[in-house]
MIMI-136795 format. One record per residue (C-alpha): residue number from 1; residue in three letters; x, y, z. Coordinates in steps of 0.001 Angstrom, whole numbers. Each point is the difference from the previous one (the first is absolute). Last residue first. Example, Ala and Ser with C-alpha at 12.3 -4.5 7.8 and 13.67 -1.06 7.14 Angstrom:
BEGIN
+-----+-----+---------+---------+---------+
:   i :  aa :      c1 :      c2 :      c3 :
+-----+-----+---------+---------+---------+
:   2 : SER :   13670 :   -1060 :    7140 :
:   1 : ALA :   -1370 :   -3440 :     660 :
+-----+-----+---------+---------+---------+
//
This chain:
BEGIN
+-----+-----+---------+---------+---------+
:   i :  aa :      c1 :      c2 :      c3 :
+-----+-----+---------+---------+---------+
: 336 : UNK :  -77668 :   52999 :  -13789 :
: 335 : UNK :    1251 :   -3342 :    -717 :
: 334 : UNK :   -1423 :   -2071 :    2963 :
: 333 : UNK :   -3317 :    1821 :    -658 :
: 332 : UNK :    -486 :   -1838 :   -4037 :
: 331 : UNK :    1614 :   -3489 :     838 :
: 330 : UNK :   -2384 :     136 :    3400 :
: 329 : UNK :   -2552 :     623 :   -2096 :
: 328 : UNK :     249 :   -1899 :   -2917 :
: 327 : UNK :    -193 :   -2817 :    2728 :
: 326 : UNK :   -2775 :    1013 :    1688 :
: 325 : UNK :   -2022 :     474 :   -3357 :
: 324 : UNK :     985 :   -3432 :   -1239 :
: 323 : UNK :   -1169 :   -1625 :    2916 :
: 322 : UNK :   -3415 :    2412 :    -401 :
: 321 : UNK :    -754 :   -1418 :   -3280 :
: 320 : UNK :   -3211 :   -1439 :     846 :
: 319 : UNK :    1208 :   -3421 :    -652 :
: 318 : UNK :    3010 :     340 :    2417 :
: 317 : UNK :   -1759 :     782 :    2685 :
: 316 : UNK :   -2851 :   -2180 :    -846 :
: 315 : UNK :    2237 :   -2686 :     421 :
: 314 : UNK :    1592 :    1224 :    3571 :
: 313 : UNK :   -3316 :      46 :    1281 :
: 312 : UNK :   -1131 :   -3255 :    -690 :
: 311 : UNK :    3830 :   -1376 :    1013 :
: 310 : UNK :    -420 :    2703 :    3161 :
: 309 : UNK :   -3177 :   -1606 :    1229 :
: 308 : UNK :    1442 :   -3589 :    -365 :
: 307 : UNK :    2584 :    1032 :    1861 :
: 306 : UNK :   -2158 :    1082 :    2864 :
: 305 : UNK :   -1268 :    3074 :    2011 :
: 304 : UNK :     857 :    2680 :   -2669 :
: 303 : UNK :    1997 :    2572 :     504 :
: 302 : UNK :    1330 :    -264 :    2749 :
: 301 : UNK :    3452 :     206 :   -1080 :
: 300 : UNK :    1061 :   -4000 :     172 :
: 299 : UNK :   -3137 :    -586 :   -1676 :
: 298 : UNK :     763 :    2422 :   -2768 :
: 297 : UNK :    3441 :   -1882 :    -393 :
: 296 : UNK :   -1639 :   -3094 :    -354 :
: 295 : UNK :   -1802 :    1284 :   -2433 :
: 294 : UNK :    2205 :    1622 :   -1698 :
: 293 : UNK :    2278 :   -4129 :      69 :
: 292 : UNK :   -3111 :   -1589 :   -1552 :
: 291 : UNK :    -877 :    2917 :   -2390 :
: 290 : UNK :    3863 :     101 :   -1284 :
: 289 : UNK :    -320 :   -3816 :    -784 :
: 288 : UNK :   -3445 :     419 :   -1421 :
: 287 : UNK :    1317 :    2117 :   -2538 :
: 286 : UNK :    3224 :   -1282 :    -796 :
: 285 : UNK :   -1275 :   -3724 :    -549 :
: 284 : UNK :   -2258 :    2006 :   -2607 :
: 283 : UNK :   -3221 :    2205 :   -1149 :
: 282 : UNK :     864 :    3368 :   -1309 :
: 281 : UNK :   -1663 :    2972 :    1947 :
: 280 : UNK :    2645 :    2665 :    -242 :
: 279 : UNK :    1278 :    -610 :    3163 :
: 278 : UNK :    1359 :   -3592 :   -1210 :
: 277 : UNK :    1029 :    1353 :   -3025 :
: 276 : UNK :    1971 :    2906 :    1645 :
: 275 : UNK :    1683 :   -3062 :    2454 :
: 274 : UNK :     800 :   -2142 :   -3293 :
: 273 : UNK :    2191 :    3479 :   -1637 :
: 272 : UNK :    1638 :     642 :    3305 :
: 271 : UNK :    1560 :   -3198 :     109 :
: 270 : UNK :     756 :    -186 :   -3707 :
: 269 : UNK :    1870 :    2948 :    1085 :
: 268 : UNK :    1231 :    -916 :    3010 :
: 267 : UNK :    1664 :   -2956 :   -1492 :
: 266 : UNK :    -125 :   -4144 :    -675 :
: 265 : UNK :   -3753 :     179 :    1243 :
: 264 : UNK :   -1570 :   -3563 :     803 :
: 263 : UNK :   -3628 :     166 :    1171 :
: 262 : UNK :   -1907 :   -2287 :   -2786 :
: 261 : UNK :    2916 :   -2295 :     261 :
: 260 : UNK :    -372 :   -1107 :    3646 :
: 259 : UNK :   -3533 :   -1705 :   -1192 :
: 258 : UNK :   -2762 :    1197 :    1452 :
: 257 : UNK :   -2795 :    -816 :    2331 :
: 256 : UNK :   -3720 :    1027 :    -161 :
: 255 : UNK :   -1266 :    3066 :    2103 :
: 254 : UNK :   -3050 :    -730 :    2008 :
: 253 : UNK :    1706 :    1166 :    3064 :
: 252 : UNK :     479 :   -3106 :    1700 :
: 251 : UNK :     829 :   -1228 :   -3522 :
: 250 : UNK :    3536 :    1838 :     124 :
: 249 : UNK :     824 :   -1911 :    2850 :
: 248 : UNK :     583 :     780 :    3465 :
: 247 : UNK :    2333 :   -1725 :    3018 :
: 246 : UNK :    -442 :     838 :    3914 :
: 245 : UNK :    1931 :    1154 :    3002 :
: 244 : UNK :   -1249 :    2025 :    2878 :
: 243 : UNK :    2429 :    1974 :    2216 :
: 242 : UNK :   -1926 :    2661 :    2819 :
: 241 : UNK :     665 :    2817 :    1827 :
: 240 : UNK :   -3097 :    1655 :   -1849 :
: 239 : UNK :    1652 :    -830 :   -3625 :
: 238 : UNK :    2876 :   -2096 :   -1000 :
: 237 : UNK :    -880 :   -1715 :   -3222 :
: 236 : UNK :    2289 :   -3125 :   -1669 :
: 235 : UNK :   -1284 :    -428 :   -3552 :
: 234 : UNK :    1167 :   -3430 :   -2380 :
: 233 : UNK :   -1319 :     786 :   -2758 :
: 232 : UNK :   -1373 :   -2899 :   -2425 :
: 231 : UNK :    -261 :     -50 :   -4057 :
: 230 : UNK :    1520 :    1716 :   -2877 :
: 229 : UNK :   -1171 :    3558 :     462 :
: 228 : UNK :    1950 :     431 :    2912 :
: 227 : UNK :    -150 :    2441 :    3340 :
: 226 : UNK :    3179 :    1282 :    -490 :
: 225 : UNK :    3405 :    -963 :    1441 :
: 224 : UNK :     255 :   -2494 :   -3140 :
: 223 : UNK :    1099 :   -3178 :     523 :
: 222 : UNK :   -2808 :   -2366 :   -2016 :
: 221 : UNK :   -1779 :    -968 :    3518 :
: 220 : UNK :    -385 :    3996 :     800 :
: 219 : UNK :    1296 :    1757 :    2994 :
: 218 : UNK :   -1561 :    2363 :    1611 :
: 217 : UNK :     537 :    1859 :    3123 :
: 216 : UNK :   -3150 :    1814 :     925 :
: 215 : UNK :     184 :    2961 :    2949 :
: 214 : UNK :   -2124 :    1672 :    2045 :
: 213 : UNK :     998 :    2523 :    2948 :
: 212 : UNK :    3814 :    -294 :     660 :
: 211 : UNK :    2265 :     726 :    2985 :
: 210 : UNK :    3327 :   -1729 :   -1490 :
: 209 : UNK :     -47 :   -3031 :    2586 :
: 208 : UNK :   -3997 :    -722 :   -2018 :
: 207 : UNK :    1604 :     768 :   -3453 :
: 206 : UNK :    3304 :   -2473 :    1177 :
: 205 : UNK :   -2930 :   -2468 :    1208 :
: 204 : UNK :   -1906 :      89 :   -3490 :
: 203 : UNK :    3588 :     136 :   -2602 :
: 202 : UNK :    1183 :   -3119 :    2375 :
: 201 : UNK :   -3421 :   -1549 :   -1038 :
: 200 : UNK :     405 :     491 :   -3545 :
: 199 : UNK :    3264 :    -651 :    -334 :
: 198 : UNK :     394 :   -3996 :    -213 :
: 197 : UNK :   -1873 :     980 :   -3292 :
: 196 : UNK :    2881 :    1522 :   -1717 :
: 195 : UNK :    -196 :    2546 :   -2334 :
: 194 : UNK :   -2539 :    2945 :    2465 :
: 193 : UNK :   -2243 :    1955 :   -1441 :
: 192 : UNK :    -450 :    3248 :    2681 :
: 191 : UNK :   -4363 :     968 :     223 :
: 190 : UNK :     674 :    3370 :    2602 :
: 189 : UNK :   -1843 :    1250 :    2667 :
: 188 : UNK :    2541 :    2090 :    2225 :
: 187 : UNK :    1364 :    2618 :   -2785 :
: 186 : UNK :    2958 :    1403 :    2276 :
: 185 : UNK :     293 :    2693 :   -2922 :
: 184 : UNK :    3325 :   -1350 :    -850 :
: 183 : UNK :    -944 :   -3201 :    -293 :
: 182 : UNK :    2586 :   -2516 :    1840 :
: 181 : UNK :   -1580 :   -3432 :     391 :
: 180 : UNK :     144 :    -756 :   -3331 :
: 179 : UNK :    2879 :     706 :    -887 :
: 178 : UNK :    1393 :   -1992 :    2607 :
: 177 : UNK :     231 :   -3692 :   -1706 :
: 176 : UNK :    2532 :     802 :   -2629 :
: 175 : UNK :    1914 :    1825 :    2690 :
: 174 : UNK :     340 :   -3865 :    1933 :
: 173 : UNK :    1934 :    -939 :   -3408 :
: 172 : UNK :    -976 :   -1409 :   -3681 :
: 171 : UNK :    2928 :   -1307 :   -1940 :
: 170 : UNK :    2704 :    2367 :   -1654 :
: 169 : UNK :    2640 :    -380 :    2427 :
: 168 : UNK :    1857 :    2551 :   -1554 :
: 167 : UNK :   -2771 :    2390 :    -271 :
: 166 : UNK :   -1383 :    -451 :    3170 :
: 165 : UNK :    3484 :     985 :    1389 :
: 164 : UNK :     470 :    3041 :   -2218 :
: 163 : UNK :   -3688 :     726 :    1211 :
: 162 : UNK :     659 :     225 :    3567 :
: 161 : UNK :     970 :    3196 :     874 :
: 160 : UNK :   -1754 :    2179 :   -2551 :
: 159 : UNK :   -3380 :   -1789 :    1986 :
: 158 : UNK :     542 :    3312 :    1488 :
: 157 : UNK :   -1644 :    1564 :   -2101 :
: 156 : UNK :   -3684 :   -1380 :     541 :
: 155 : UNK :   -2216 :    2521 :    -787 :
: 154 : UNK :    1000 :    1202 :   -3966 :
: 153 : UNK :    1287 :   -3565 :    -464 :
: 152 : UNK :   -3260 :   -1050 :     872 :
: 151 : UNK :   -1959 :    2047 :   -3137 :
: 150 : UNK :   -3370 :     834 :    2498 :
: 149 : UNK :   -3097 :     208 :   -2710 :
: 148 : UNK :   -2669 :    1600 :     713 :
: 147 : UNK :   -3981 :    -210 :    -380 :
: 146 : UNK :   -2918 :    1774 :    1505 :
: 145 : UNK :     211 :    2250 :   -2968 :
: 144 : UNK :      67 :    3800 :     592 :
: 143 : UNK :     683 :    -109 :    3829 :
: 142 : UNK :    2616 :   -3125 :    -468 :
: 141 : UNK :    1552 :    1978 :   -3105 :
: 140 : UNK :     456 :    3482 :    1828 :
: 139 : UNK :    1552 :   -2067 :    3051 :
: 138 : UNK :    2095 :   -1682 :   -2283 :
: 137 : UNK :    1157 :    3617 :   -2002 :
: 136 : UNK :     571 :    1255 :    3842 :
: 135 : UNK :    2291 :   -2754 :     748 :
: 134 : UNK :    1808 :     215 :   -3166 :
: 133 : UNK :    -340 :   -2118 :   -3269 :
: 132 : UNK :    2016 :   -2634 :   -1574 :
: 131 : UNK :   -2651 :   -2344 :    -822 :
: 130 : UNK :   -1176 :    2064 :   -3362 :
: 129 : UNK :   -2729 :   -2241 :   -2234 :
: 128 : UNK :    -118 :    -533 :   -3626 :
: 127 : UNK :   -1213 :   -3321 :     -74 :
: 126 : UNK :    3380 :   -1807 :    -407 :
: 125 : UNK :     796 :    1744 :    3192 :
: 124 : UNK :   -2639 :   -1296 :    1711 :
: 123 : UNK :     796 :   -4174 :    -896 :
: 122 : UNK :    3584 :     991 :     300 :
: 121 : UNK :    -477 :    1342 :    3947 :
: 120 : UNK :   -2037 :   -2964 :     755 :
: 119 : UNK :    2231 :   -2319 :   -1389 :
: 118 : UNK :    -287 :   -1579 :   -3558 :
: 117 : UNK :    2246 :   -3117 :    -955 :
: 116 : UNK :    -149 :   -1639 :    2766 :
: 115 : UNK :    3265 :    -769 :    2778 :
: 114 : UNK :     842 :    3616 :    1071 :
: 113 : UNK :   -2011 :    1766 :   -2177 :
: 112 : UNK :      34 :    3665 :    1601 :
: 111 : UNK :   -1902 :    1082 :    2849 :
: 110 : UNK :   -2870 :     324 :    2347 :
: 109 : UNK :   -2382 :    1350 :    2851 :
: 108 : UNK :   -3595 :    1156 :    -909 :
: 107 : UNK :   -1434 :    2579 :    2071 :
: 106 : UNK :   -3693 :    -895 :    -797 :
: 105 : UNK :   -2890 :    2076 :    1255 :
: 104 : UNK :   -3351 :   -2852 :    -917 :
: 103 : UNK :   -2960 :    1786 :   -1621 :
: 102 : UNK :    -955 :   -2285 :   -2704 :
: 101 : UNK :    2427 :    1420 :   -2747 :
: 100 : UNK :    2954 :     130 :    2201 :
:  99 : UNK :    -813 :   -3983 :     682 :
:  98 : UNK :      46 :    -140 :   -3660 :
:  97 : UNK :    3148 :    1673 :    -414 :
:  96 : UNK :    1868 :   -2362 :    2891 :
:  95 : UNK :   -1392 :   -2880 :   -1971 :
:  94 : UNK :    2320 :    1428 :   -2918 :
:  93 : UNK :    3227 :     -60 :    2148 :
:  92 : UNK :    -500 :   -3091 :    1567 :
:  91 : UNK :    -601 :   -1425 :   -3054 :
:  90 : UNK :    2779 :     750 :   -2280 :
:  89 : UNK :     114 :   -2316 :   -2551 :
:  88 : UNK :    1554 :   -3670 :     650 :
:  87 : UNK :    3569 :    -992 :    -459 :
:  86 : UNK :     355 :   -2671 :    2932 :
:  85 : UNK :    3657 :     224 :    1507 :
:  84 : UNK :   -1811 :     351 :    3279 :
:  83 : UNK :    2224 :    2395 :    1926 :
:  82 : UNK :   -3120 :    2404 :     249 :
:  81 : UNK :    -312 :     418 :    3953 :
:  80 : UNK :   -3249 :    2071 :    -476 :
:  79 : UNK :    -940 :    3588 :     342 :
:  78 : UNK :   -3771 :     481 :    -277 :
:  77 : UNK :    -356 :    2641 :    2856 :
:  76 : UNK :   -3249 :    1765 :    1287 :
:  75 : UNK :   -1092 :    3327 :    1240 :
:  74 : UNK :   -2361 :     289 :    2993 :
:  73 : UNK :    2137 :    1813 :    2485 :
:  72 : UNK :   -1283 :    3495 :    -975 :
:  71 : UNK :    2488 :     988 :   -2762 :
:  70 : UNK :    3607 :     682 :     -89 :
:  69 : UNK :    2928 :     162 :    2476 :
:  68 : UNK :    3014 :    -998 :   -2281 :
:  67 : UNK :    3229 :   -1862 :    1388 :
:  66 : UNK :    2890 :     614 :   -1139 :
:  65 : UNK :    1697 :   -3808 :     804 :
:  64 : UNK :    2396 :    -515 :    3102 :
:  63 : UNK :   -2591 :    -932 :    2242 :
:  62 : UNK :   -2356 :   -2696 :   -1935 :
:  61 : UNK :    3359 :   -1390 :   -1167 :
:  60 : UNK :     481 :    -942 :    3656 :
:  59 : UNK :   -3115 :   -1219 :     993 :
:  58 : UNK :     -39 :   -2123 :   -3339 :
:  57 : UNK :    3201 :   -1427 :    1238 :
:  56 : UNK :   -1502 :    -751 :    3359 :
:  55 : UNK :   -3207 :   -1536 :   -1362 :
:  54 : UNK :    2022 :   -2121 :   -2568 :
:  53 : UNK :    2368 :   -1278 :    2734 :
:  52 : UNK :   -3368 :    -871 :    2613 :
:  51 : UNK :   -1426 :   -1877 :   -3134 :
:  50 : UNK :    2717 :   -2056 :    -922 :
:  49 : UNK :    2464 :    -148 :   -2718 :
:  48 : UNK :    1472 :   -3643 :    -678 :
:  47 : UNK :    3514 :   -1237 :     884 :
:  46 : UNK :    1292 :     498 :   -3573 :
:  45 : UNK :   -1737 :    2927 :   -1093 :
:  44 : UNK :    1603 :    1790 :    3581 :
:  43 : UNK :    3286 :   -1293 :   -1249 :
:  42 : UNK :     248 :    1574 :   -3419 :
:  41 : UNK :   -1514 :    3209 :    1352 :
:  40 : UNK :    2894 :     572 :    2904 :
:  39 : UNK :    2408 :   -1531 :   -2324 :
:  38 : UNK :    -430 :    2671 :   -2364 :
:  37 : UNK :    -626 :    2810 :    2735 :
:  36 : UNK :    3397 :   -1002 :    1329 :
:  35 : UNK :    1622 :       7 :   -3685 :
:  34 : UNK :   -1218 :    3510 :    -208 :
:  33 : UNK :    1165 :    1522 :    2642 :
:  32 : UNK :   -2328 :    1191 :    3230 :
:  31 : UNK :    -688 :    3639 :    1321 :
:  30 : UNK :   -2157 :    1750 :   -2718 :
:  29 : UNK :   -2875 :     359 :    2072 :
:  28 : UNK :   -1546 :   -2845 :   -1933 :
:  27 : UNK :    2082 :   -2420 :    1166 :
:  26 : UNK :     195 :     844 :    4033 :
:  25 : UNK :   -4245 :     245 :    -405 :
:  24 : UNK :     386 :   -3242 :   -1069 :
:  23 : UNK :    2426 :   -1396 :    2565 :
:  22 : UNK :   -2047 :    1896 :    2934 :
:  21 : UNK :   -3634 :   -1056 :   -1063 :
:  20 : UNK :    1025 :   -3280 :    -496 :
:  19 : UNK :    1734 :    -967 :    3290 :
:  18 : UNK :   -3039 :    1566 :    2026 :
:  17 : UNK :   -2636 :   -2275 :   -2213 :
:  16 : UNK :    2166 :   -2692 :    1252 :
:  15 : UNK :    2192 :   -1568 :   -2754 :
:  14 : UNK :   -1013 :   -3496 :    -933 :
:  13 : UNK :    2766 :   -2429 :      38 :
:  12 : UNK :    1817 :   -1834 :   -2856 :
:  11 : UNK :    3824 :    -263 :    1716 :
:  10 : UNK :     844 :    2015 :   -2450 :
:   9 : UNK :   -2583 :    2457 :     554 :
:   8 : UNK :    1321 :     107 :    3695 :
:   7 : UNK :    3665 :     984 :   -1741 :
:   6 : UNK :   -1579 :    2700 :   -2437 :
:   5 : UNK :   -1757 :    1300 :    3222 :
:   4 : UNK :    3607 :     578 :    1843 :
:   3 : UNK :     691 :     996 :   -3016 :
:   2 : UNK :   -2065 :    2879 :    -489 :
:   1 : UNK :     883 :    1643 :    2974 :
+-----+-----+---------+---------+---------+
//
């Protein structure tokens, strides 16, 4: 099967959203070589991945993961594409916290370092926290804390399949792009960074094909799937049916711009040790960085009716102690 599709790839056409779901759900059943899956990837990257191919293989991954059926249908994602080669701290991750800390259920999706320094899963367990847990030890942290945190190779195994492939290649690939769209709790408002702007509005109509309720894809001027620090974000927002695009700046907020430097980590630890500044009420690029991408986040969830709301109320999160508190937390329950 796959190469009859290896041949139309060839010839640089899109694959119907029919065609995709069948060759990747043929790949990640175990059914396809290697060197097939190799020059499926290769040649997909070099005709351009399109919206209906992304939606199908997210459709797919979505139903061969272990799922989780948690929460009331209000919890919130922060999983971006990473892939940026930009060594910043851990933002995602630490904005989840303070969106914790205001209210907002977060069943945050993540991993390793793939291309940064400090992935999700380093930045936590650099801070003394256990991913590996069971179903019933999540469920016992979401109830407790508001907050988990869904290790994908734990939910995703049969990615197994395609990762020798990946690996050779070693250049970002259509599964680079479906993390994303493949929470394990079905989280359905969700803020996803993406690394290439030409994304953002794919990312929007794939969330729309995909069933979503609100979603932000960001992309920041400096490269970073983040809303940046450094100047403009590029944000693509699918909410009541709709796709509106627009661009923010630091100053919108009344936050000044930073330089790149000020939010550079070279490891989880040093990571770990800006972020528990930051919530400890020390002024910096760090700080407002994680307040502009919380509050975001707390918009996303409800919890506030604007960004700007959330940036207010993601400072005085974090000034009050109660970041910290959330975080120390979740360390403290996911080990018990």
């Amino acid at each position: 099967m796959i190469k009859d599709i290896l041949t139309k790839l060839s010839q640089e056409q899109d694959l119907s959203y029919e065609e995709m779901q069948d060759v990747v759900n043929s790949i990640m059943s175990g059914e396809e070589e290697d060197v097939d899956i190799e020059n499926f990837l290769i040649s997909l990257n070099k005709k351009g991945i399109k919206e209906p191919e992304i939606t199908a293989a997210a459709t797919v991954m979505r139903e061969k993961s272990l799922k989780f059926d948690i929460g009331d249908g209000t919890h919130i994602d922060t999983c971006g594409t990473g892939g940026t080669g930009l060594h910043t701290f851990n933002c995602s991750t630490a904005s989840s916290f303070v969106a914790a800390a205001g209210g907002a259920s977060i069943t945050k999706h993540g991993n390793k370092a793939i291309s940064s320094k400090s992935g999700s899963a380093d930045f936590l367990t650099e801070a003394g926290a256990d991913i590996t847990h069971d179903r019933n030890k999540l469920l016992n942290v979401f109830n407790q804390v508001g907050f988990i945190f869904l290790f994908a190779p734990l939910h995703h195994a049969s990615m197994k399949y395609v990762m020798p492939a990946r690996q050779r290649i070693g250049k970002k690939t259509i599964f680079n792009l479906l993390g994303p769209h493949t929470n394990p709790c079905g989280a359905r408002r969700q803020i996803i960074g993406v690394y290439d702007k030409s994304l953002l509005n794919i990312f929007s109509k794939v969330a729309r094909n995909l069933d979503m309720e609100h979603v932000m894809v960001v992309h920041g001027e400096d490269g970073l799937d983040e809303i940046s620090i450094t100047g403009p974000t590029y944000i693509s927002e699918y909410k009541d049916y709709k796709i509106n695009e627009y661009s923010i700046c630091p100053e919108d907020f009344g936050v000044a711009s930073a330089s790149f430097d000020e939010i550079v980590a070279q490891s989880s630890e040093e990571s770990l040790r800006m972020v528990k500044e930051a919530f400890a009420g020390e002024k910096s690029a760090v700080q407002d960085m994680i307040a502009l991408n919380a509050g975001a986040a707390l918009y996303i969830a409800r919890k506030v009716d604007s960004i700007g709301d959330g940036v207010e109320l993601s400072y005085n999160l974090m000034n009050n102690g109660r970041a910290a508190d959330k975080l120390a937390a979740y360390v403290r329950v996911s080990n018990i």
